[in-house]
C-alpha positions as CSV (number, residue, x, y, z in Angstrom):
1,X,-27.6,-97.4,-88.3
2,X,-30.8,-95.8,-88.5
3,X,-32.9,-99.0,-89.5
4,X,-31.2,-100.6,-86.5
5,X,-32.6,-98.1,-84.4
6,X,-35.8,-98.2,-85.9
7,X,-36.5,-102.0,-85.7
8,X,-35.5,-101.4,-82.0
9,X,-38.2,-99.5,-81.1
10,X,-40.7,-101.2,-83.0
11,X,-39.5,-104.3,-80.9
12,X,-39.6,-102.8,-78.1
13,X,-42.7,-101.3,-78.5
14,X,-44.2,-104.6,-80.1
15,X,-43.2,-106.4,-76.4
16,X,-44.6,-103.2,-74.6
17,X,-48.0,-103.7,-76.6
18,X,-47.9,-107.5,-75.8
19,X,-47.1,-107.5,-71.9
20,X,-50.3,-105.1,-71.4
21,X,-52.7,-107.2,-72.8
22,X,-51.7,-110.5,-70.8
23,X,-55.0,-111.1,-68.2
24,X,-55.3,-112.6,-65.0
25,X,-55.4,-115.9,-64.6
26,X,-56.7,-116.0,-61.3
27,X,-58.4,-112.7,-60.8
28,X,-60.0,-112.1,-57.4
29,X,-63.3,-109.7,-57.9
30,X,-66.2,-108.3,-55.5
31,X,-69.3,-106.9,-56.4
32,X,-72.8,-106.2,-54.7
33,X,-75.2,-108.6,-55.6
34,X,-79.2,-107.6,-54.7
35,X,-81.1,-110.9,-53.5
36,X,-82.5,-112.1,-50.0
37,X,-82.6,-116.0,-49.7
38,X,-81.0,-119.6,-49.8
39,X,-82.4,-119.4,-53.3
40,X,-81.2,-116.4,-53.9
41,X,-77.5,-117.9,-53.0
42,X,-78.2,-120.8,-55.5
43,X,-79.1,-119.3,-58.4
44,X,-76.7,-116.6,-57.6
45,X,-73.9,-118.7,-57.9
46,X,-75.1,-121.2,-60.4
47,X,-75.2,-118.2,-63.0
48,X,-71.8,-117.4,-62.0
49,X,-70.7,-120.9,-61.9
50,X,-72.1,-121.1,-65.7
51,X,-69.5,-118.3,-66.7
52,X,-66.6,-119.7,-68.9
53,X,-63.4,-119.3,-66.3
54,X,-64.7,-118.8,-63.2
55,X,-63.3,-121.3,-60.5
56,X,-64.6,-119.8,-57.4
57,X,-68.1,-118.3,-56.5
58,X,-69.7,-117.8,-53.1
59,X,-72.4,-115.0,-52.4
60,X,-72.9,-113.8,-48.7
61,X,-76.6,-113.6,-48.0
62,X,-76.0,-110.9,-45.3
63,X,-74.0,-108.3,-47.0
64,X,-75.0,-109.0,-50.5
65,X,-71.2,-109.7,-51.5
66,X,-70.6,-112.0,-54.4
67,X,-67.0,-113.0,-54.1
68,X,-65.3,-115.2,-57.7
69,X,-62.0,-116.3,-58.6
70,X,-62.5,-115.7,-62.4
71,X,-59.7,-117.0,-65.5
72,X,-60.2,-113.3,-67.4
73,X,-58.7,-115.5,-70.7
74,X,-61.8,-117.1,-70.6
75,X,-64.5,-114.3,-69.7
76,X,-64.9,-110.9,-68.3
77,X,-66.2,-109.4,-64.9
78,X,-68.5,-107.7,-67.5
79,X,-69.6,-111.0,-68.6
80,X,-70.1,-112.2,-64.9
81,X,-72.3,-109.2,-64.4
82,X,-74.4,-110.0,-67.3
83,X,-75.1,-113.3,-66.7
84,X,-76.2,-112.3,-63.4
85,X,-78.4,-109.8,-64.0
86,X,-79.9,-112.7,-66.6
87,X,-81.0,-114.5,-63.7
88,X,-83.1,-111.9,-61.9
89,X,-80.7,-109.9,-59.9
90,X,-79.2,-106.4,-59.9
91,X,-75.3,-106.2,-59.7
92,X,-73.8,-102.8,-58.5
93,X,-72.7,-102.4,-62.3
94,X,-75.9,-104.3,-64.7
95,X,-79.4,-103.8,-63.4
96,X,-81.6,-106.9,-64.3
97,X,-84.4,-106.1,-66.7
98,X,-88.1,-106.1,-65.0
99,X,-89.0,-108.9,-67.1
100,X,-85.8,-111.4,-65.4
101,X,-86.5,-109.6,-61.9
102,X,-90.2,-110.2,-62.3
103,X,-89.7,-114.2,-62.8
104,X,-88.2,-114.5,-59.5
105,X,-89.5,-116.7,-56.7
106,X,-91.9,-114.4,-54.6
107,X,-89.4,-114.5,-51.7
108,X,-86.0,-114.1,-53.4
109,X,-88.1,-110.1,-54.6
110,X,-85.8,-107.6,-53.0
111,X,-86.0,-103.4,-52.9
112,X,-84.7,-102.5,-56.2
113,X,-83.0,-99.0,-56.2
């Protein structure tokens, strides 16, 4: 009786374990993007675009929102952030490095905080 008990909760358990890890297929995520231009909005989206899983991307020039439908299976908001910043631009959580921030387009330079 006890080993039924046992094996019980490890299923249980075991299911419990499984269920929290599933991710979102079609995650819906908004984060401040710094830029200033069309460019900007191209090369904004074209590095989010060029992240495994994400089906959606569209960044608002006047209020800096970057708006995705990402596959988090496939790749992280993490990983969104990164690839961002790896174009020039500061994201509210990964700040570009001055080296990708300096190789911007003169007009797509913003006030970095």
């Amino acid at each position: 009786m006890r080993n039924i008990v046992l094996i019980a909760i490890m299923v249980f358990l075991g299911f419990s374990a499984q269920a929290q890890s599933k991710k979102n297929k079609n995650l819906k995520y908004k984060t401040e993007v710094n830029g200033s231009c069309e460019l900007c909005k191209k090369r904004i989206e074209k590095a989010a675009y060029n992240v495994p899983g994400v089906k959606m991307a569209t960044w608002d020039i006047g209020s800096h929102e970057l708006a995705v439908i990402l596959n988090e299976e496939k790749s992280s908001t993490a990983d969104l952030n990164a690839a961002i910043a790896k174009v020039g631009h500061d994201t509210k959580e990964v700040k570009a490095t001055d080296a990708d921030y300096e190789a911007l387009h003169s007009c797509c330079k913003y006030v970095r905080e």
